[in-house]
Biopython code that builds the backbone (N, CA, C, O; Angstrom):
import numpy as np
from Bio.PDB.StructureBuilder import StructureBuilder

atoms = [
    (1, "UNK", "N", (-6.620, 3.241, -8.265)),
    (1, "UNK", "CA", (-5.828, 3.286, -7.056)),
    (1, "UNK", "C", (-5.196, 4.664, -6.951)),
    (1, "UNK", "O", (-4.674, 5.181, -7.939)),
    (2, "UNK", "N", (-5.237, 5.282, -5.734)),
    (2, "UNK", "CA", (-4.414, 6.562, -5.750)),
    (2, "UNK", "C", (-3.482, 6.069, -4.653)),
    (2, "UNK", "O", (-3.665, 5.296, -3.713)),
    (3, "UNK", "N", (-1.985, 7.046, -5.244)),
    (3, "UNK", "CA", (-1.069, 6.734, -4.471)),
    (3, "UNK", "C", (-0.699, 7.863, -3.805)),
    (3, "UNK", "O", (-0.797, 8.985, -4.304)),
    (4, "UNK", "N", (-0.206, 7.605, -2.517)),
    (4, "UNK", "CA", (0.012, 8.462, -1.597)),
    (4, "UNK", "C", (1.673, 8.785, -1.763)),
    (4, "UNK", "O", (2.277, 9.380, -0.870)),
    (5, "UNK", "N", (2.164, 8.448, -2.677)),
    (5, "UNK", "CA", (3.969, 8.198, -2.440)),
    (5, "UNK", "C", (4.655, 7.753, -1.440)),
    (5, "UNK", "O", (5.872, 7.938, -1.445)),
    (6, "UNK", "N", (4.013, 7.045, -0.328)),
    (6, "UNK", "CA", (5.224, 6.576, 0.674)),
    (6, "UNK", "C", (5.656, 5.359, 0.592)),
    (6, "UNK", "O", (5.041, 4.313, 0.799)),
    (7, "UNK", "N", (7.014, 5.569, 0.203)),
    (7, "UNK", "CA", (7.595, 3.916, 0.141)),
    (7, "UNK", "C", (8.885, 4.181, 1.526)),
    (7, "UNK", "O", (9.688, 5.037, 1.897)),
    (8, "UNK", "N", (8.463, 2.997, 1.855)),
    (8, "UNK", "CA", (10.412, 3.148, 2.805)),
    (8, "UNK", "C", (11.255, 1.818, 3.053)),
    (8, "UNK", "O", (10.687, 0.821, 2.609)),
    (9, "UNK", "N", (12.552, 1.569, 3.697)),
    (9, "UNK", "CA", (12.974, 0.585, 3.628)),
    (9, "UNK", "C", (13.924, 0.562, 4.850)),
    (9, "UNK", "O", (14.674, 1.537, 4.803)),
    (10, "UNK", "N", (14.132, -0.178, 5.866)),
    (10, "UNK", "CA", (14.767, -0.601, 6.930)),
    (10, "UNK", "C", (14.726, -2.211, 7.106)),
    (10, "UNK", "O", (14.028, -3.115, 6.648)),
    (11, "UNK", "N", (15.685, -2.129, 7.887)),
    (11, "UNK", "CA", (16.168, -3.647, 7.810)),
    (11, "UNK", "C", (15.782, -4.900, 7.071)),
    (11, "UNK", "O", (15.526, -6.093, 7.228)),
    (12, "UNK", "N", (15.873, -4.062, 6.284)),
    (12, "UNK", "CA", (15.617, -5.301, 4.685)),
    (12, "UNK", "C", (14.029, -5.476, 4.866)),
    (12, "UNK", "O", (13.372, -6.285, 4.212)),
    (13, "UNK", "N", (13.703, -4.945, 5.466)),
    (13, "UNK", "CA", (11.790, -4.669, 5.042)),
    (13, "UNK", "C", (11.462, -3.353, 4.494)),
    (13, "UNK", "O", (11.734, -2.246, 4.961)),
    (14, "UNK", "N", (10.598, -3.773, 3.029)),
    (14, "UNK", "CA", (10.567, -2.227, 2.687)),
    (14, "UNK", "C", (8.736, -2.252, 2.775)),
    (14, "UNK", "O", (7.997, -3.179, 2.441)),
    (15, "UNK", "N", (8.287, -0.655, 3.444)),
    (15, "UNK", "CA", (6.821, -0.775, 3.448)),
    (15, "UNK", "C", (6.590, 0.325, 2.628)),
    (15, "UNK", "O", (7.378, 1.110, 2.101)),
    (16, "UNK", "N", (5.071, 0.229, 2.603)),
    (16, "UNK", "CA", (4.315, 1.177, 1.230)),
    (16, "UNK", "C", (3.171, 1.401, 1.623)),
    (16, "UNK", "O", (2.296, 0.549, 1.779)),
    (17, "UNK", "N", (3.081, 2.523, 1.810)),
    (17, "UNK", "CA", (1.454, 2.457, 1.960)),
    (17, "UNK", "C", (0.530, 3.456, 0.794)),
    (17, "UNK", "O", (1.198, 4.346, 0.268)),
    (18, "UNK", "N", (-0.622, 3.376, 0.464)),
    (18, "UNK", "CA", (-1.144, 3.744, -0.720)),
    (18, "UNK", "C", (-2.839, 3.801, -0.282)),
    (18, "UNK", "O", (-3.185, 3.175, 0.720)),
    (19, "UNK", "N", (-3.400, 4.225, -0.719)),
    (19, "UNK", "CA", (-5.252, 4.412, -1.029)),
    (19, "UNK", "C", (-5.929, 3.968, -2.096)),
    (19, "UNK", "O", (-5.817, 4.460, -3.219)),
    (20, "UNK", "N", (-6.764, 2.889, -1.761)),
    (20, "UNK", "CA", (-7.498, 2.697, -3.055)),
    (20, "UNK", "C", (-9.181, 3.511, -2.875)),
    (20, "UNK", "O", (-9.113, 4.441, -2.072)),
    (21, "UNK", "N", (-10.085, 3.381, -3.254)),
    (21, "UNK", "CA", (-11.524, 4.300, -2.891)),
    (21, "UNK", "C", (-11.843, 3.575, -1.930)),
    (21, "UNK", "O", (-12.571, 4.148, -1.119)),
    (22, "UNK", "N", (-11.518, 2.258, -1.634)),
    (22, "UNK", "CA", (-12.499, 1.588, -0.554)),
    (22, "UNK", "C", (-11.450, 1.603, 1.072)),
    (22, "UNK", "O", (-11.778, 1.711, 2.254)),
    (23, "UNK", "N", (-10.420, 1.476, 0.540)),
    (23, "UNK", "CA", (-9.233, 1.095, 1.697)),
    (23, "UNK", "C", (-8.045, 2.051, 1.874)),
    (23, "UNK", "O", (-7.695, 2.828, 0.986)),
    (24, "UNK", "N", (-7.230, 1.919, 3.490)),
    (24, "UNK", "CA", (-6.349, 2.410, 3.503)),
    (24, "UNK", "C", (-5.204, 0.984, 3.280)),
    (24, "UNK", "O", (-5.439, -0.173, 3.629)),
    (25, "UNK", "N", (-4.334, 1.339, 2.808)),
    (25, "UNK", "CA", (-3.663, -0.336, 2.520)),
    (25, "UNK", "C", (-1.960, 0.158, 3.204)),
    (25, "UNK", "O", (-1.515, 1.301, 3.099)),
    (26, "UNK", "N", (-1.414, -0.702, 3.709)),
    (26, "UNK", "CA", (0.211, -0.773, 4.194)),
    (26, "UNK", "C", (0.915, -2.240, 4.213)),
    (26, "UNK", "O", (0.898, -3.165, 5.025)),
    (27, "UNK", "N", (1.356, -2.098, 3.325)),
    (27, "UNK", "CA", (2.463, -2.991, 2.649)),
    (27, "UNK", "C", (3.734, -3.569, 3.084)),
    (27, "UNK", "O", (4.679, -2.874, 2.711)),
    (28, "UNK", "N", (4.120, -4.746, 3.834)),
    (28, "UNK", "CA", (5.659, -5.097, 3.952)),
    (28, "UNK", "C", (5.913, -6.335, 3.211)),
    (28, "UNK", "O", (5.101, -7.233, 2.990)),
    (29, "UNK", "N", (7.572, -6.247, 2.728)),
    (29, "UNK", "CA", (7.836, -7.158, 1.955)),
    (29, "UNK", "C", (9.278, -7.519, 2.881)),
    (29, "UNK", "O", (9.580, -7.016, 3.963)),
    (30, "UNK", "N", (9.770, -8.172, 2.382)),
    (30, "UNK", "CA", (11.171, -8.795, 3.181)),
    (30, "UNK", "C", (11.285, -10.158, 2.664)),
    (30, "UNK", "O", (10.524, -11.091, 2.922)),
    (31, "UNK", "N", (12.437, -10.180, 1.818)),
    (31, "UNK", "CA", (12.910, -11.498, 1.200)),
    (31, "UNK", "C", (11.831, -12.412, 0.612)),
    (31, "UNK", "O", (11.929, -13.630, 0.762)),
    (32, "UNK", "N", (11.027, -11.985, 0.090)),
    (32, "UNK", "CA", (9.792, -12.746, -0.769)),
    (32, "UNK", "C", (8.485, -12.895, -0.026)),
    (32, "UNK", "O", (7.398, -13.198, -0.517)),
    (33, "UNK", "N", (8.842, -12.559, 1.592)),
    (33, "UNK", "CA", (7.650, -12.670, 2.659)),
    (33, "UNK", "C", (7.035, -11.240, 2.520)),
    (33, "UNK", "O", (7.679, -10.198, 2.395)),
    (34, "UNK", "N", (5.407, -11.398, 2.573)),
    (34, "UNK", "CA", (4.644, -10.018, 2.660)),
    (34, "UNK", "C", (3.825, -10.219, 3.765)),
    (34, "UNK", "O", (3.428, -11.260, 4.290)),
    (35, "UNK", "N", (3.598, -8.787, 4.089)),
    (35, "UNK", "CA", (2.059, -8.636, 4.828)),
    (35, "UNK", "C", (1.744, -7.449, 4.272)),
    (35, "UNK", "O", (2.396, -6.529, 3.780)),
    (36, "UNK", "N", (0.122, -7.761, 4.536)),
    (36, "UNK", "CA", (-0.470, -6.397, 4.765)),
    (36, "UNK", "C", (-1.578, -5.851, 5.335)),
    (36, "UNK", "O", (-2.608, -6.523, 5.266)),
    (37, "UNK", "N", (-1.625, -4.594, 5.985)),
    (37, "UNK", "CA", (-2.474, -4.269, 7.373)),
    (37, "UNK", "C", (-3.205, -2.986, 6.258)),
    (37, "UNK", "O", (-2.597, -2.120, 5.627)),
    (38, "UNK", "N", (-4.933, -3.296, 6.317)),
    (38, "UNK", "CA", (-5.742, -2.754, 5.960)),
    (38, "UNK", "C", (-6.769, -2.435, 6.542)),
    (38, "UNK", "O", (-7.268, -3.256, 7.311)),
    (39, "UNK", "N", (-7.362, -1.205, 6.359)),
    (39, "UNK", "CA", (-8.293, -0.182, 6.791)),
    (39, "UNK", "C", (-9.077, 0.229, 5.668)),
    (39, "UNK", "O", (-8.699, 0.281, 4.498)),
    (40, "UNK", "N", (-10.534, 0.603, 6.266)),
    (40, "UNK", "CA", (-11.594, 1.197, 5.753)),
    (40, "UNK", "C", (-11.031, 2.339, 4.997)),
    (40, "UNK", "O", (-9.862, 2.565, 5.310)),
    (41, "UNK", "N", (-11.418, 2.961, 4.283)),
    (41, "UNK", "CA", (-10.741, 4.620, 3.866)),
    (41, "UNK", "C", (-11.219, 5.502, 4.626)),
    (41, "UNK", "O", (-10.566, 6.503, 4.919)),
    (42, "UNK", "N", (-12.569, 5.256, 5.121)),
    (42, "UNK", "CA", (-12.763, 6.234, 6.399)),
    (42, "UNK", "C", (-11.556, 6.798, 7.442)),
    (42, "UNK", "O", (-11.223, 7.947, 7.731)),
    (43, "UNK", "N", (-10.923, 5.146, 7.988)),
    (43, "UNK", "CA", (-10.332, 4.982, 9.024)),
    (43, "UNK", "C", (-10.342, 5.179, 10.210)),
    (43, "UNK", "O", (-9.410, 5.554, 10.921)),
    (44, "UNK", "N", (-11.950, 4.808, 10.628)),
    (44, "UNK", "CA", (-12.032, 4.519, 12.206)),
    (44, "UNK", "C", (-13.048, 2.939, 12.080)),
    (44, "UNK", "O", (-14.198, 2.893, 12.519)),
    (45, "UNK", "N", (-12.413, 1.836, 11.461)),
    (45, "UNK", "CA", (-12.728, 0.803, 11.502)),
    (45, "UNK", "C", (-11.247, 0.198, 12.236)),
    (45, "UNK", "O", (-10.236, 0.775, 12.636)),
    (46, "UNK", "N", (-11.698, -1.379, 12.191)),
    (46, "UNK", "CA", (-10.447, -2.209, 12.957)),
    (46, "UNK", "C", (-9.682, -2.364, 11.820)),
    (46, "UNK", "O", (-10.205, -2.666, 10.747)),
    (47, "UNK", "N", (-8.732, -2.224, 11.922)),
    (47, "UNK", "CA", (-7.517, -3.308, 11.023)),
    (47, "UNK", "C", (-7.394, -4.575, 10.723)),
    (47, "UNK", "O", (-7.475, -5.342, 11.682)),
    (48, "UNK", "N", (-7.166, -5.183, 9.344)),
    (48, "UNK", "CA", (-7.365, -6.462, 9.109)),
    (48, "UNK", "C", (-5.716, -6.661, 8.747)),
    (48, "UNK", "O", (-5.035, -5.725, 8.329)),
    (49, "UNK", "N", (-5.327, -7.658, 8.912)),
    (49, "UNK", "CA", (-4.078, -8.182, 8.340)),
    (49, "UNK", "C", (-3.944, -9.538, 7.737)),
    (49, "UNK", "O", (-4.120, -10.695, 8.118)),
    (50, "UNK", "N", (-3.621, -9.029, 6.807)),
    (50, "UNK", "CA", (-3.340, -10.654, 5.367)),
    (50, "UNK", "C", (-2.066, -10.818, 4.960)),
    (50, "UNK", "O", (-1.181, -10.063, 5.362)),
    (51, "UNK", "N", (-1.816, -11.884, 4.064)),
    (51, "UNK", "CA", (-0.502, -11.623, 4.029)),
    (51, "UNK", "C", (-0.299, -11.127, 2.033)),
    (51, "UNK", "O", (0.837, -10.936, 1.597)),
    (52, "UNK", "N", (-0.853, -11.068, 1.616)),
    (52, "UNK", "CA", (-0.647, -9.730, 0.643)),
    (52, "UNK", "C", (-2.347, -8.952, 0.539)),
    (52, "UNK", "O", (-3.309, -9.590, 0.966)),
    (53, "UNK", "N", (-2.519, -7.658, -0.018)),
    (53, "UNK", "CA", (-3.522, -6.968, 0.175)),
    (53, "UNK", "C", (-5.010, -7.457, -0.747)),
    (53, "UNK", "O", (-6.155, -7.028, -0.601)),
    (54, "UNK", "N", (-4.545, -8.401, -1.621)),
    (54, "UNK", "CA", (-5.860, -8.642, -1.933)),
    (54, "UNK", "C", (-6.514, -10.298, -1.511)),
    (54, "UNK", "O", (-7.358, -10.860, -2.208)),
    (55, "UNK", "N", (-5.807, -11.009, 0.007)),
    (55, "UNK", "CA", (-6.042, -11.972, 0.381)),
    (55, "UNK", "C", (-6.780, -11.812, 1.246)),
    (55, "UNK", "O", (-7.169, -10.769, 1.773)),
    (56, "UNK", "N", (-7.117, -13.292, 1.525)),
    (56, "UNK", "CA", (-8.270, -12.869, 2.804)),
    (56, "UNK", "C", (-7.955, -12.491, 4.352)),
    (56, "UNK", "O", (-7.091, -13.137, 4.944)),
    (57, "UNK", "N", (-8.410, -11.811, 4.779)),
    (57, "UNK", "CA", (-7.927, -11.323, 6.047)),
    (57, "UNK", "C", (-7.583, -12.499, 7.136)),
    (57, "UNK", "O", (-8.404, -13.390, 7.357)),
    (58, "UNK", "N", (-6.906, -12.469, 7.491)),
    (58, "UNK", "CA", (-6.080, -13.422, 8.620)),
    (58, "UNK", "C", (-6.812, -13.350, 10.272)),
    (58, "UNK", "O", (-7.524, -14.130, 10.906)),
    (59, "UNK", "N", (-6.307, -12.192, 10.517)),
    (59, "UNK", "CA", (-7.115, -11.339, 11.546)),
    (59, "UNK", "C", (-7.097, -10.355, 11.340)),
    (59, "UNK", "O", (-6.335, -9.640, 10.688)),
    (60, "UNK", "N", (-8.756, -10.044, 12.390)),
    (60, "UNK", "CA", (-8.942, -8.358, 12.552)),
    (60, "UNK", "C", (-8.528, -7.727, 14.081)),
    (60, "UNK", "O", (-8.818, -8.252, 15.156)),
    (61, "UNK", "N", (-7.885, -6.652, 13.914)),
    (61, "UNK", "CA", (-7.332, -6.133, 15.180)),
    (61, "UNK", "C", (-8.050, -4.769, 15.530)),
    (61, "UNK", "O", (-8.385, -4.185, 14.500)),
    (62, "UNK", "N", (-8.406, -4.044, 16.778)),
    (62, "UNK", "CA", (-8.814, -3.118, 16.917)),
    (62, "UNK", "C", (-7.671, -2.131, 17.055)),
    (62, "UNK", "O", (-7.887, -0.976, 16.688)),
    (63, "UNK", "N", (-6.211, -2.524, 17.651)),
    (63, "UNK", "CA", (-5.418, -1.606, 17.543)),
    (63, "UNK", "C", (-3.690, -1.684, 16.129)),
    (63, "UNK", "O", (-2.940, -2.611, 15.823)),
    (64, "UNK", "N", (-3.735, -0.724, 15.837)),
    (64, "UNK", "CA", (-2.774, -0.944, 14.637)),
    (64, "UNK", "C", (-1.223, -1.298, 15.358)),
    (64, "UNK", "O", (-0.413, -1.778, 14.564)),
    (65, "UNK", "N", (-0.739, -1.104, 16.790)),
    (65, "UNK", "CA", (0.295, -1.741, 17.337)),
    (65, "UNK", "C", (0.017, -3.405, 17.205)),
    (65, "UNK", "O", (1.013, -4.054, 16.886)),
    (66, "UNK", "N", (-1.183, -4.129, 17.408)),
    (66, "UNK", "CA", (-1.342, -5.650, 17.597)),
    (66, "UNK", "C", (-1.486, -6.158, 15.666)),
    (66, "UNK", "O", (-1.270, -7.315, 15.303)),
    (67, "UNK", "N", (-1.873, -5.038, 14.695)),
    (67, "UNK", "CA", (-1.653, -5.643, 13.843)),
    (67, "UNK", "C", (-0.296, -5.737, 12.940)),
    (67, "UNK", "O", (0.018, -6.473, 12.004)),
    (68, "UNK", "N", (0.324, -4.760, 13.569)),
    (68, "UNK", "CA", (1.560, -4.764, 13.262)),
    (68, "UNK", "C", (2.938, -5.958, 13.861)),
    (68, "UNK", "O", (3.996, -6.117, 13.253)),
    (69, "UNK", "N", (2.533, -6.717, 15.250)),
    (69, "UNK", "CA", (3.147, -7.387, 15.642)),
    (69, "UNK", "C", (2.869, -8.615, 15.004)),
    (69, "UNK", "O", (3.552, -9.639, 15.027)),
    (70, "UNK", "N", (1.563, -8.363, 14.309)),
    (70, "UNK", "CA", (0.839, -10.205, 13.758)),
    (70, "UNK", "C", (1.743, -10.065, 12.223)),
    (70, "UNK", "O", (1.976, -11.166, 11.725)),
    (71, "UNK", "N", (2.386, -8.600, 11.256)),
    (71, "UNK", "CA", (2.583, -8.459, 10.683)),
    (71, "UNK", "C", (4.172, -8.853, 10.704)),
    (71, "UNK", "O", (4.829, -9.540, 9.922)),
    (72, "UNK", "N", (4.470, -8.288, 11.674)),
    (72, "UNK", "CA", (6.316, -8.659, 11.879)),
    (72, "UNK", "C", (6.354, -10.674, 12.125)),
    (72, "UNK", "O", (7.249, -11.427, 11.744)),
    (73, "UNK", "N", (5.383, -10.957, 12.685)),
    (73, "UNK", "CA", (5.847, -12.426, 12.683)),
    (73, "UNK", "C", (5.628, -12.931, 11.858)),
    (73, "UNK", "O", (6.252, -13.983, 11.720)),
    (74, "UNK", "N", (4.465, -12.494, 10.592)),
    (74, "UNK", "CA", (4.334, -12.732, 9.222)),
    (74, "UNK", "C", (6.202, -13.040, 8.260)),
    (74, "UNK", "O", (6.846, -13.953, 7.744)),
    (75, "UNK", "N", (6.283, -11.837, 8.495)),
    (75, "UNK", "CA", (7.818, -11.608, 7.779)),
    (75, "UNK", "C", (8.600, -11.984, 8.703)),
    (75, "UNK", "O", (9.534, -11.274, 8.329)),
    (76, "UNK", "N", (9.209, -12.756, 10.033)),
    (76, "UNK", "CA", (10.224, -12.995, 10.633)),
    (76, "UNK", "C", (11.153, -12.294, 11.177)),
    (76, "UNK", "O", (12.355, -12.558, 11.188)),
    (77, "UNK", "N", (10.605, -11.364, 11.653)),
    (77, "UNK", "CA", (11.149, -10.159, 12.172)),
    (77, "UNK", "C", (10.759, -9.242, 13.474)),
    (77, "UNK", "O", (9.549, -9.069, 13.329)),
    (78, "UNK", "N", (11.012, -8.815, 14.231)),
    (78, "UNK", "CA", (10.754, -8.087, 15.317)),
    (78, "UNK", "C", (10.567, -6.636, 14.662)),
    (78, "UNK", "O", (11.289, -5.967, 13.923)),
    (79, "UNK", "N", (8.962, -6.361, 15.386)),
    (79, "UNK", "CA", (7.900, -5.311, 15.126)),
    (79, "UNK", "C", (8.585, -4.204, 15.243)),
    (79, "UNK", "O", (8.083, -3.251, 14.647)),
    (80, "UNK", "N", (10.146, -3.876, 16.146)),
    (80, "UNK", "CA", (10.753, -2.674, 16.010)),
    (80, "UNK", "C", (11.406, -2.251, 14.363)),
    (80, "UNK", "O", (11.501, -1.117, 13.893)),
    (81, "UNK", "N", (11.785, -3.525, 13.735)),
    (81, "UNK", "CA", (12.325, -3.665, 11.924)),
    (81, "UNK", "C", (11.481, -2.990, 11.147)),
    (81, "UNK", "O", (11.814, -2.250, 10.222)),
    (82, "UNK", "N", (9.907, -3.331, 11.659)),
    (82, "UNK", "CA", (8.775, -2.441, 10.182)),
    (82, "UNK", "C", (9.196, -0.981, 10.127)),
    (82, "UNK", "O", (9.821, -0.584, 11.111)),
    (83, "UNK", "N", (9.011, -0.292, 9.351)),
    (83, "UNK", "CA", (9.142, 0.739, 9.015)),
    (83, "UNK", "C", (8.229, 1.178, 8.485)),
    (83, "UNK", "O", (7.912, 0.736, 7.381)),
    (84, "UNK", "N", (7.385, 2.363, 9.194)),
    (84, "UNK", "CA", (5.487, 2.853, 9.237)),
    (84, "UNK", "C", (5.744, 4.048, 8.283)),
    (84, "UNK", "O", (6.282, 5.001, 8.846)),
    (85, "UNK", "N", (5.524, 4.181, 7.191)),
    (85, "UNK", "CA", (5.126, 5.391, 6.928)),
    (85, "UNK", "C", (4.212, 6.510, 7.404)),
    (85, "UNK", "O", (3.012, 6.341, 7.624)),
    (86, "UNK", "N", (5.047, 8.009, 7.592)),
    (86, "UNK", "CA", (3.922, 8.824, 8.277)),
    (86, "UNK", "C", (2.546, 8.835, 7.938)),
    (86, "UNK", "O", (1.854, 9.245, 8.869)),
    (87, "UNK", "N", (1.997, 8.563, 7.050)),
    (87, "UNK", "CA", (0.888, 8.816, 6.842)),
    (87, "UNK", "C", (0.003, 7.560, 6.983)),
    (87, "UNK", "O", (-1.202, 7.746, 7.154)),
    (88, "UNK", "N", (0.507, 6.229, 6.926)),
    (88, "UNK", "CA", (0.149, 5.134, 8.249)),
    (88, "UNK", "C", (0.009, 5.025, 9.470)),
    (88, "UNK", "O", (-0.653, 4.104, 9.948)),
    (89, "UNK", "N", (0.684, 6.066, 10.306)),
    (89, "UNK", "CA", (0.668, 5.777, 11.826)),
    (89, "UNK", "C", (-0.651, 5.944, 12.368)),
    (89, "UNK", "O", (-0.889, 5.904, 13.575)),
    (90, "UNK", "N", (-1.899, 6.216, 11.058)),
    (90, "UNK", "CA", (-3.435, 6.999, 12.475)),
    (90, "UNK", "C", (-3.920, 5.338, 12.312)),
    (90, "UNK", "O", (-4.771, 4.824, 13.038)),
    (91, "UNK", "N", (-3.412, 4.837, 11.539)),
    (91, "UNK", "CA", (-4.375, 3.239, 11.233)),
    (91, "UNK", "C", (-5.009, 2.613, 12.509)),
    (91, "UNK", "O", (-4.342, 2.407, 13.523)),
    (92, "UNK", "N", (-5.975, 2.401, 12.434)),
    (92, "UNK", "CA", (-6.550, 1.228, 13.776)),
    (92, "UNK", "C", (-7.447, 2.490, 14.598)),
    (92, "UNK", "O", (-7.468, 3.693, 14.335)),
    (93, "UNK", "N", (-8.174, 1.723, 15.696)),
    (93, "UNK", "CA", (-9.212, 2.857, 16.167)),
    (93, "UNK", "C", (-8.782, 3.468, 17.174)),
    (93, "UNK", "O", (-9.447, 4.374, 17.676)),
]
sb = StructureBuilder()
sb.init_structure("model")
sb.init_model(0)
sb.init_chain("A")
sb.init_seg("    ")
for serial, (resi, resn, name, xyz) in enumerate(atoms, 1):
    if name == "N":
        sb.init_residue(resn, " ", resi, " ")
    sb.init_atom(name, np.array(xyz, "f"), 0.0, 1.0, " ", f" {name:<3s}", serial, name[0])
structure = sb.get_structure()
């Protein structure tokens, strides 16, 4: 796994995003609830969202705003609370 170093934390959701060889991966946690919104490592595939990164995908989204809203209702929270690391924001096509 290579790590990219971005961790962050807002309103009690903290996200992470990181690289493994196959995937781009982004991480939220909040009070024991996770998601997570994954990409090809290329990154001009769709976005999948699960609710931790090595589960099975839930749905696939073509844009990273719709997988991020499937992600905030994951954790109970309104999609303005996630907190994107810069180097997450190109996710989705």
């Amino acid at each position: 796994m290579t790590e990219n170093g971005d961790s962050t934390a807002d309103e009690g959701v903290t996200a992470r995003y990181y690289e493994t060889g196959e995937e781009r991966v982004l991480t939220f946690d909040r009070d024991g609830r996770t998601a997570a919104i994954a990409q090809n490592s290329e990154g001009y595939a769709m976005v999948t969202v699960r609710r931790t990164p090595d589960d099975d995908e839930l749905e696939k989204y073509y844009g990273f705003d719709m997988a991020l809203d499937h992600a905030a209702e994951l954790l109970g929270v309104h999609v303005s609370d996630l907190p994107v690391p810069e180097e997450a924001s190109d996710m989705g096509m």
